[in-house]
Z-matrix of the N, CA and C atoms (Angstrom, degrees):
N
C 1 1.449
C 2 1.530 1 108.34
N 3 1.227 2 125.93 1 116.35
C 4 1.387 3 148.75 2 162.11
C 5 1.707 4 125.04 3 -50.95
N 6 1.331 5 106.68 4 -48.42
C 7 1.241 6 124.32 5 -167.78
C 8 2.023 7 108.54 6 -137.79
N 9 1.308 8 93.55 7 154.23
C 10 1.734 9 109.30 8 156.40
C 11 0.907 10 97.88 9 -118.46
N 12 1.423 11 114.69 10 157.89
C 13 1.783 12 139.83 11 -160.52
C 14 0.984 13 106.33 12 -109.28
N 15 1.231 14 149.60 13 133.14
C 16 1.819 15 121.04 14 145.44
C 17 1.538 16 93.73 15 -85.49
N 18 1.594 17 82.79 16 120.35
C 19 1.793 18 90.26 17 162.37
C 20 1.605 19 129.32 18 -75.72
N 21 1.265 20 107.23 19 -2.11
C 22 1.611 21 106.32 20 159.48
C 23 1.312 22 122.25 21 -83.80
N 24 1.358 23 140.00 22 8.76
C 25 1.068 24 136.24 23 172.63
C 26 1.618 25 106.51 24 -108.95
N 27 1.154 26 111.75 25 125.93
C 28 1.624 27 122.51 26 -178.58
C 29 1.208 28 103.68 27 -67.61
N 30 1.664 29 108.41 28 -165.07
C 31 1.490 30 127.25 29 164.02
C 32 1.346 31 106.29 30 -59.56
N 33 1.359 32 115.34 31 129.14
C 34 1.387 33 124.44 32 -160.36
C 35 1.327 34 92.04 33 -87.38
N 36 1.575 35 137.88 34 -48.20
C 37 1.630 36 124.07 35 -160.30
C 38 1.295 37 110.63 36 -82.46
N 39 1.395 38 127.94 37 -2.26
C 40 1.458 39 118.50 38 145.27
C 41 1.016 40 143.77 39 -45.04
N 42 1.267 41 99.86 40 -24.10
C 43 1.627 42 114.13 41 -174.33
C 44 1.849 43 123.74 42 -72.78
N 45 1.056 44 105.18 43 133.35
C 46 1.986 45 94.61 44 -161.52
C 47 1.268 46 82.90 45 -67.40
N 48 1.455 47 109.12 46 142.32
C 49 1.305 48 132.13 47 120.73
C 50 1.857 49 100.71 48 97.83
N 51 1.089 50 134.15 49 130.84
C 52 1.360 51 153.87 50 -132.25
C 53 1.345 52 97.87 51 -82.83
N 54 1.243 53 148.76 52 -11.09
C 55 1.273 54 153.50 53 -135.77
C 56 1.932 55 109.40 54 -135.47
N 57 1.431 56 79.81 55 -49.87
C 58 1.962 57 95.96 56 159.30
C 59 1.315 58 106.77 57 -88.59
N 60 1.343 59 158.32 58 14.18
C 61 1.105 60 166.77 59 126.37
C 62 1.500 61 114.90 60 -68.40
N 63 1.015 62 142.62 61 -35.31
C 64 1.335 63 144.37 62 149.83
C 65 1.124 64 125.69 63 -52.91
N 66 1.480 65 107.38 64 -57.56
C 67 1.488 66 117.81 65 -171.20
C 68 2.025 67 111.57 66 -74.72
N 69 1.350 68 118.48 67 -16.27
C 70 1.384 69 145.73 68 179.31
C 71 1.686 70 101.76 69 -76.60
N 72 1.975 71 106.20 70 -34.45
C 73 1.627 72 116.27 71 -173.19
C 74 1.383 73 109.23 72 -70.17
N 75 1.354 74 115.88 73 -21.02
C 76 1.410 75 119.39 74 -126.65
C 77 1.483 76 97.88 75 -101.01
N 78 1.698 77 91.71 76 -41.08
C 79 2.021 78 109.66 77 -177.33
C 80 1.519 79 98.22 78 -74.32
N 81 1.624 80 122.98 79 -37.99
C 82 1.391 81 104.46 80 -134.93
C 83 1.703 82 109.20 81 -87.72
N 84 1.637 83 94.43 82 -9.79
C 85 1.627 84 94.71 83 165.72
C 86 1.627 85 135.34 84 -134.33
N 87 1.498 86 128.93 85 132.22
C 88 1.178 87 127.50 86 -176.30
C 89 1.538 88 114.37 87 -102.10
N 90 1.389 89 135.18 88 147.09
C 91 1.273 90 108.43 89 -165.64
C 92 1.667 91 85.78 90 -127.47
N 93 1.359 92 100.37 91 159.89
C 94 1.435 93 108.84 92 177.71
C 95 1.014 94 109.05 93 -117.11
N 96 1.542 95 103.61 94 122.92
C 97 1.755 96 126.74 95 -148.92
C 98 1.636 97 100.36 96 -82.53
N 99 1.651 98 121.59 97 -22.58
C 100 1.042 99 118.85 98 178.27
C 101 1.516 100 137.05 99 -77.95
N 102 2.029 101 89.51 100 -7.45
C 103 1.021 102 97.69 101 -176.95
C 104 1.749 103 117.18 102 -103.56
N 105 1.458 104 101.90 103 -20.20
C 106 1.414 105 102.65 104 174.02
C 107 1.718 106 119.60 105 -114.08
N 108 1.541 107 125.71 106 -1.41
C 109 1.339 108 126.68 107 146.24
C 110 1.264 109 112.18 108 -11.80
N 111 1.108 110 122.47 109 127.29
C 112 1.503 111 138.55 110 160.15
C 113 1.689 112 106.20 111 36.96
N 114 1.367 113 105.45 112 51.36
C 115 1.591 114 109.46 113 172.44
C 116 1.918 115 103.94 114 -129.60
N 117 1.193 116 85.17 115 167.69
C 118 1.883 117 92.38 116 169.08
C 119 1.277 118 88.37 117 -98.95
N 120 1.718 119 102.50 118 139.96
C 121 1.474 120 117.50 119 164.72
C 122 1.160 121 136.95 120 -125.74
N 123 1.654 122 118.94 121 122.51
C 124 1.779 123 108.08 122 -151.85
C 125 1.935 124 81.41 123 -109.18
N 126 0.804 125 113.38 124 117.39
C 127 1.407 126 148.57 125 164.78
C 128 1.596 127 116.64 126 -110.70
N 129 2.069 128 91.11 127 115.25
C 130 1.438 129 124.26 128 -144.93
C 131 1.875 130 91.12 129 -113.32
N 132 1.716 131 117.58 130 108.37
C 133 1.366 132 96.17 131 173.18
C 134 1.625 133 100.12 132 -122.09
N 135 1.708 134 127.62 133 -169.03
C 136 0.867 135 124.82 134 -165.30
C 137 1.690 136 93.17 135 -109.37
N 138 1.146 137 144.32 136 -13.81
C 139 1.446 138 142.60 137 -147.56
C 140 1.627 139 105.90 138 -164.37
N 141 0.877 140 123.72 139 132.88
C 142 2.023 141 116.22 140 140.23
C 143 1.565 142 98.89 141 -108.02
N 144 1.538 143 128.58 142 116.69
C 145 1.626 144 119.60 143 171.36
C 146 1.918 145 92.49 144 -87.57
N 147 1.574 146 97.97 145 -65.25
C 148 1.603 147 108.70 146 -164.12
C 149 1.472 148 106.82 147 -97.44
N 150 1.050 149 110.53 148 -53.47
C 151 1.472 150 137.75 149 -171.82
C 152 1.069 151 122.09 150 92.89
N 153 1.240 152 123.07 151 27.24
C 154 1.041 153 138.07 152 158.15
C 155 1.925 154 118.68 153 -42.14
N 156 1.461 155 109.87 154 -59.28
C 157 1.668 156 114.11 155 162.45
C 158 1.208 157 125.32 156 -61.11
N 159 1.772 158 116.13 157 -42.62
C 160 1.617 159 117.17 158 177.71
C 161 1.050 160 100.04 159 -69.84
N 162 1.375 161 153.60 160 -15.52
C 163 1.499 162 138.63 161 167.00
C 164 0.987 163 121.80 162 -70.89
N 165 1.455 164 116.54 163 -60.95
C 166 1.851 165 129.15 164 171.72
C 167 1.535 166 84.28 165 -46.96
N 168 1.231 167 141.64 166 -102.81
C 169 1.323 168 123.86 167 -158.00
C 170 1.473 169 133.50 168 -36.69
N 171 1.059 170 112.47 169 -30.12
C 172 1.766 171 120.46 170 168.03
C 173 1.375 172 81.78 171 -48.97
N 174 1.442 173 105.17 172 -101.66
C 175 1.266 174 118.45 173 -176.50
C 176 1.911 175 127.04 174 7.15
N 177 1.287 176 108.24 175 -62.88
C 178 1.448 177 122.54 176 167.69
C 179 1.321 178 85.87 177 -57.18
N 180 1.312 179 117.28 178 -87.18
C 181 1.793 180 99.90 179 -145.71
C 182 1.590 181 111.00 180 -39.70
N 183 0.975 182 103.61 181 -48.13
C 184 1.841 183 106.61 182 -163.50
C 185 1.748 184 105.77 183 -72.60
N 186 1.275 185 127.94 184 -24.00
C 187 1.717 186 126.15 185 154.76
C 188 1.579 187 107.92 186 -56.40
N 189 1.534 188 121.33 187 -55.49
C 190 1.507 189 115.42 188 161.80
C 191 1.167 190 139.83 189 -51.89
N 192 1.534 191 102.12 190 -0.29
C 193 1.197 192 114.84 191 179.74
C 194 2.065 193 139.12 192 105.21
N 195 1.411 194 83.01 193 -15.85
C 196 1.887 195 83.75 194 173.65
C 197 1.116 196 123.08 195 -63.42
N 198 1.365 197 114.80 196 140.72
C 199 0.713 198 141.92 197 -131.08
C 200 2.066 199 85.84 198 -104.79
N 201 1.153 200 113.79 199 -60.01
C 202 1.207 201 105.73 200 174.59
C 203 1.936 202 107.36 201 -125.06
N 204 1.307 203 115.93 202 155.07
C 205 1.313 204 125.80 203 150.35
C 206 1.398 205 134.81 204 -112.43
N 207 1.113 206 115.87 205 127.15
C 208 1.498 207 121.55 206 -158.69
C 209 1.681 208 101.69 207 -119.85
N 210 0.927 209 124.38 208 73.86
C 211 1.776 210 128.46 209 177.39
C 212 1.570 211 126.88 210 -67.74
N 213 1.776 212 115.21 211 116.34
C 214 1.445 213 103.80 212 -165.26
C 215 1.460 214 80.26 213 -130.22
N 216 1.908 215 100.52 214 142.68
C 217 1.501 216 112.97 215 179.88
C 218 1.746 217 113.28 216 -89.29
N 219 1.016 218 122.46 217 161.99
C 220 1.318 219 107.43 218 160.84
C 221 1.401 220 117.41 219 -119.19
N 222 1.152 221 113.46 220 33.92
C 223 1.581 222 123.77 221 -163.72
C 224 1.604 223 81.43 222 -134.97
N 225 1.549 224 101.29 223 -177.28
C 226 1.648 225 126.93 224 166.36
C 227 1.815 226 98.36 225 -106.17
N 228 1.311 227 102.30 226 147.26
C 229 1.493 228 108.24 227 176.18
C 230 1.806 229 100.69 228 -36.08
N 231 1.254 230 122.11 229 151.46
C 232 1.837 231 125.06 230 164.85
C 233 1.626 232 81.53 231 -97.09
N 234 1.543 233 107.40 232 132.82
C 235 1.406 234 138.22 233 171.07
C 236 1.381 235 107.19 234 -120.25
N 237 1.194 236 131.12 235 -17.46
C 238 1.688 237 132.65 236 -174.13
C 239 1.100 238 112.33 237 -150.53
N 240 1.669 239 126.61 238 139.83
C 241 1.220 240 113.29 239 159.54
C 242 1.030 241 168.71 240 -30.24
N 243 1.055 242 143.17 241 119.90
C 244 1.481 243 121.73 242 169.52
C 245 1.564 244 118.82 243 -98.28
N 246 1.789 245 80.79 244 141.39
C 247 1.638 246 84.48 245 -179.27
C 248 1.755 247 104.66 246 -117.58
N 249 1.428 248 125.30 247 39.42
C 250 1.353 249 119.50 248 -167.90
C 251 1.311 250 98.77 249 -125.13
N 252 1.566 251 126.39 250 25.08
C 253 1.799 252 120.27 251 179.08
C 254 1.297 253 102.40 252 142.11
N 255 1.216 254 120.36 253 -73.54
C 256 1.517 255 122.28 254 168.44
C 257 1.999 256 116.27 255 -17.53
N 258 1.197 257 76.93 256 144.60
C 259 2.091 258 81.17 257 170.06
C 260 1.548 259 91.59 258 -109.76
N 261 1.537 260 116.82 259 90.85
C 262 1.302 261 111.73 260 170.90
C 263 1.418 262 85.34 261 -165.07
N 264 1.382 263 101.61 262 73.68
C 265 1.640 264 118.80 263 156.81
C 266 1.435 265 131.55 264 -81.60
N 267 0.914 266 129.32 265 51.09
C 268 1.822 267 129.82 266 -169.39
C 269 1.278 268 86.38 267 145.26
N 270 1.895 269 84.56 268 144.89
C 271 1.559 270 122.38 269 177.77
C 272 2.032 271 99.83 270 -80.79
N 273 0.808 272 116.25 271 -32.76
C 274 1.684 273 119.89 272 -179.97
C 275 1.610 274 97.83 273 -71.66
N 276 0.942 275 136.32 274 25.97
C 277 1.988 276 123.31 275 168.13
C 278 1.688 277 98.78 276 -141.35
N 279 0.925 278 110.24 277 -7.32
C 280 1.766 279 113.14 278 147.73
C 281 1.200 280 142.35 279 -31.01
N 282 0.650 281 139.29 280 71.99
C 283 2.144 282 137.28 281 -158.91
C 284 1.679 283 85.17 282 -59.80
N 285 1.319 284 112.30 283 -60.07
C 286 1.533 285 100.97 284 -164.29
C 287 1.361 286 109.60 285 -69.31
N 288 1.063 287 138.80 286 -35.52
C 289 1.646 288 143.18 287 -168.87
C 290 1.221 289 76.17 288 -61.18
N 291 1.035 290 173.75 289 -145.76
C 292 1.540 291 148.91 290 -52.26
C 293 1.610 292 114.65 291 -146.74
N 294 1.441 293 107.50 292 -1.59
C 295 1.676 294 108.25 293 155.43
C 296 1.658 295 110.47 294 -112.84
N 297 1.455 296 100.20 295 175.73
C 298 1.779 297 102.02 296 166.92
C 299 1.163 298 106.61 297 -104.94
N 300 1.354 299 129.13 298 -170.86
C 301 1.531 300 147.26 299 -161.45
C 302 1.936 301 90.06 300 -70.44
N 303 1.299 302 119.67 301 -50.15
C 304 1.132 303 113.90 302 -159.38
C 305 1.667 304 119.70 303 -82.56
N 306 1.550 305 82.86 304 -20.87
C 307 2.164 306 90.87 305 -176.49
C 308 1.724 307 101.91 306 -74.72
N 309 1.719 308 106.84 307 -32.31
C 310 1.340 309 100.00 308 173.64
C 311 0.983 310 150.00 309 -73.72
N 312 1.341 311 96.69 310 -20.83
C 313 2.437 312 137.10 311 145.01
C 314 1.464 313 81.85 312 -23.81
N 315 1.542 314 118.09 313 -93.89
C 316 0.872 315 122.60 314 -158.76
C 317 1.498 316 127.41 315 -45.62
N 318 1.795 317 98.00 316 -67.24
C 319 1.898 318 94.80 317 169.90
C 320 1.363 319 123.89 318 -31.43
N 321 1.226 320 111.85 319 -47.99
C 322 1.838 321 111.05 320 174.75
C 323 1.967 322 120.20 321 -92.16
N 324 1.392 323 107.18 322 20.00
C 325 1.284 324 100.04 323 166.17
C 326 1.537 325 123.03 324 92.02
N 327 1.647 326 103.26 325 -13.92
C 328 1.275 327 101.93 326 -162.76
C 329 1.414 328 116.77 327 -89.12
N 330 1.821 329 132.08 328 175.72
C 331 1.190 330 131.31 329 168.99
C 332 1.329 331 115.83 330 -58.96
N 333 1.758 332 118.12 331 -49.33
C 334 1.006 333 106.78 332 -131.41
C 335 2.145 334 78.18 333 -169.72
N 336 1.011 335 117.00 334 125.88
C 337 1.450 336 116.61 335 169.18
C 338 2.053 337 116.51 336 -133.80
N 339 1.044 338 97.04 337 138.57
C 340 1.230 339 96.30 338 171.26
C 341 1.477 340 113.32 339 -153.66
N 342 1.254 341 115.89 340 166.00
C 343 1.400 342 126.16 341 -140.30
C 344 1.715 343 97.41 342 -134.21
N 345 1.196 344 122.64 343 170.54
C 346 1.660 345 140.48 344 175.79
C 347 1.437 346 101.01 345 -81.86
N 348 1.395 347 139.11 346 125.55
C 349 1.158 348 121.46 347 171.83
C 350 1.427 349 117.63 348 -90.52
N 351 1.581 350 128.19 349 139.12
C 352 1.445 351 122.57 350 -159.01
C 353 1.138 352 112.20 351 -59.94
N 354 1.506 353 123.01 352 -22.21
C 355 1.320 354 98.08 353 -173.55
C 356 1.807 355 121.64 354 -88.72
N 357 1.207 356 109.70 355 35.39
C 358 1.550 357 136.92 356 -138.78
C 359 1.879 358 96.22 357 -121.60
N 360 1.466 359 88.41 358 -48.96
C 361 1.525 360 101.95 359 171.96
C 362 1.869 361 131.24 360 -33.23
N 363 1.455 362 97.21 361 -44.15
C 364 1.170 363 100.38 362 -177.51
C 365 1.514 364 125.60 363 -81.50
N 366 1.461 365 95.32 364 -18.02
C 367 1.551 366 100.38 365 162.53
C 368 1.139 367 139.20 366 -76.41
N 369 1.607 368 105.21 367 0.63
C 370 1.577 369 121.01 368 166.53
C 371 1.105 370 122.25 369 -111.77
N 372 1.241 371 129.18 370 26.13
C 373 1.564 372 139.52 371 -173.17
C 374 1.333 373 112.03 372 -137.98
N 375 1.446 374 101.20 373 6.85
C 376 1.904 375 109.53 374 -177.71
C 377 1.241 376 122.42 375 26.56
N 378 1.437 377 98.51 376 69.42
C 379 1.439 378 100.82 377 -166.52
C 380 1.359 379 161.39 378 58.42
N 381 1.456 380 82.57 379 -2.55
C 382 2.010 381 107.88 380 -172.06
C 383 1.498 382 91.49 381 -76.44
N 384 1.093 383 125.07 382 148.59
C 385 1.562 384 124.80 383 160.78
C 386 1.367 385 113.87 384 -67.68
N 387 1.472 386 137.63 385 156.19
C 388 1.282 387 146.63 386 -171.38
C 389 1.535 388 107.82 387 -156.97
N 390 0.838 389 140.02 388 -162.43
C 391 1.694 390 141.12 389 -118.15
C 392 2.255 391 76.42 390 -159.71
N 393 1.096 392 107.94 391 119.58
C 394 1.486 393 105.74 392 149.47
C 395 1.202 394 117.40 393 -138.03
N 396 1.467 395 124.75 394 7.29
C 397 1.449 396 109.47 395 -170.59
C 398 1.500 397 113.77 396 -75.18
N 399 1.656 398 148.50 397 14.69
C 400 1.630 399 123.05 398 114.39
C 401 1.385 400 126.10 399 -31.37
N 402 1.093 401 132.59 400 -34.23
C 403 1.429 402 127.54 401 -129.76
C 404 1.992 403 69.89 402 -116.53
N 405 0.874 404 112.15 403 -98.57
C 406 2.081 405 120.94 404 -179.87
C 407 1.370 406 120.46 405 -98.86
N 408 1.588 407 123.48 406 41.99
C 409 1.619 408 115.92 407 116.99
C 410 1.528 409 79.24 408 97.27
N 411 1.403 410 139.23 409 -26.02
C 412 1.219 411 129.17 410 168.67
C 413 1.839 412 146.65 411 -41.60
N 414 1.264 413 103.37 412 54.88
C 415 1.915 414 95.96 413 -158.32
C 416 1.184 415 111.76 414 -59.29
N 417 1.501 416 124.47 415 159.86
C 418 1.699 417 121.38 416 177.45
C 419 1.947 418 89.12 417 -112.54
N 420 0.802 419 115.84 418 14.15
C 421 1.399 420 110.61 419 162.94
C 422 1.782 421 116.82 420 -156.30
N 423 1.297 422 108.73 421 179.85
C 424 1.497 423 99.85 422 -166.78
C 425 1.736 424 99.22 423 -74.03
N 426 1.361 425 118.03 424 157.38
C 427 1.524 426 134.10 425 174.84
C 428 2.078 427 98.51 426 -66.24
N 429 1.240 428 114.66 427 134.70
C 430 1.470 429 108.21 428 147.68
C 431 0.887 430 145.05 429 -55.23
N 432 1.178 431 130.84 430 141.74
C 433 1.658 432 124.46 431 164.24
C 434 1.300 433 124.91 432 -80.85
N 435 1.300 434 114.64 433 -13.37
C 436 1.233 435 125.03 434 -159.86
C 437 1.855 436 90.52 435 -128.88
N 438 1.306 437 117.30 436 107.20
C 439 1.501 438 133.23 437 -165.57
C 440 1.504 439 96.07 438 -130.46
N 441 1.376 440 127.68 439 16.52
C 442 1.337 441 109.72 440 176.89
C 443 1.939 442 113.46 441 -83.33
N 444 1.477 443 133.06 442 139.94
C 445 1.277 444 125.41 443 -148.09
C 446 1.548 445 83.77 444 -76.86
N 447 0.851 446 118.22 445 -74.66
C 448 1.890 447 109.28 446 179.11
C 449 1.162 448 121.23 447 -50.68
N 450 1.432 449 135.93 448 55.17
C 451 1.182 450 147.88 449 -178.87
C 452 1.837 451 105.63 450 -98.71
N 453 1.346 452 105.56 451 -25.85
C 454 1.578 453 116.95 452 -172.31
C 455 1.696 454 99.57 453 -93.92
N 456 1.471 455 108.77 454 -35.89
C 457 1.601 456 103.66 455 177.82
C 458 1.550 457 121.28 456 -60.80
N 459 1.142 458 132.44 457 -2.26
C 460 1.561 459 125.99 458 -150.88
C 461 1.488 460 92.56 459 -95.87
N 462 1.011 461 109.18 460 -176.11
C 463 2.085 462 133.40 461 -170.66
C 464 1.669 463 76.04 462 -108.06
N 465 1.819 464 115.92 463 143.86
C 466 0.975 465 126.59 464 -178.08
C 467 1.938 466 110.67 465 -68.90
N 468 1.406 467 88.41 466 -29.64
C 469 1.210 468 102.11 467 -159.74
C 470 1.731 469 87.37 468 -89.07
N 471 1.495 470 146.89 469 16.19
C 472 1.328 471 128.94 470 167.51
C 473 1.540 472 95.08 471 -109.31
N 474 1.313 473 116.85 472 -47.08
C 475 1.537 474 100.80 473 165.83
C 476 1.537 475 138.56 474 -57.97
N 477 1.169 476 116.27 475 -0.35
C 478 1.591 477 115.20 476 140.28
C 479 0.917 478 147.86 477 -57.13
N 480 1.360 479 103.03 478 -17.65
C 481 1.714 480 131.20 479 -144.24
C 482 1.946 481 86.73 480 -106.04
């Protein structure tokens, strides 16, 4: 084990706005220096949206001392939004929409990153259908027009207005 968690801190890239996403990075992990000191470290995540977390975590490991970071995704790069729960409203807060696998190595610190390739996806969902349009631009329903994040907070009766 690499790290302790604080389990009161959620999914950190939910959080609006880049600043409460940092400061959410900062509590939610401690790393144990004894365990990754002068080791190679293959560090397993589920997502890169911004990279905002895979950096702060590079970061930790390599102040504790590792020696290397080796980053593997278990997702496909997010290339498109989602508008079904996710806070990943716009193609511009994308790490992958506008870098490659290797510029983002870099942005977040790491040796070496690699990702799930999409067409990889379907072999883990045993066939059930699933939702990919993050990953290739595919929606199963029409896109919104209305993408503002407080769009669900309003009084029914002010969004008429």
């Amino acid at each position: 084990m690499g790290f302790i968690k604080n389990k009161y801190i959620g999914r950190t890239f939910i959080y609006p706005g880049q600043s409460a996403r940092m400061d959410q990075v900062k509590i939610k992990l401690s790393v144990i220096e004894e365990s990754v000191k002068d080791k190679r470290v293959v560090l397993i995540d589920d997502s890169i949206v911004r990279g905002t977390t895979s950096g702060r975590i590079v970061a930790l490991l390599k102040e504790a001392g590792a020696r290397e970071i080796h980053m593997r995704i278990s997702a496909p790069p997010f290339l498109y939004p989602c508008y079904y729960g996710t806070d990943i409203d716009s193609q511009e807060k994308l790490i992958a929409r506008s870098h490659s696998t290797e510029e983002i190595a870099k942005i977040i610190g790491a040796d070496s990153l690699g990702y799930l390739p999409p067409e990889k996806l379907g072999e883990l969902t045993g066939g059930c259908s699933y939702c990919s349009a993050c990953f290739g631009g595919g929606y199963p329903t029409a896109i919104p027009t209305d993408t503002r994040k407080n769009r669900f907070e309003q009084k029914i009766s002010e969004a008429r207005r």
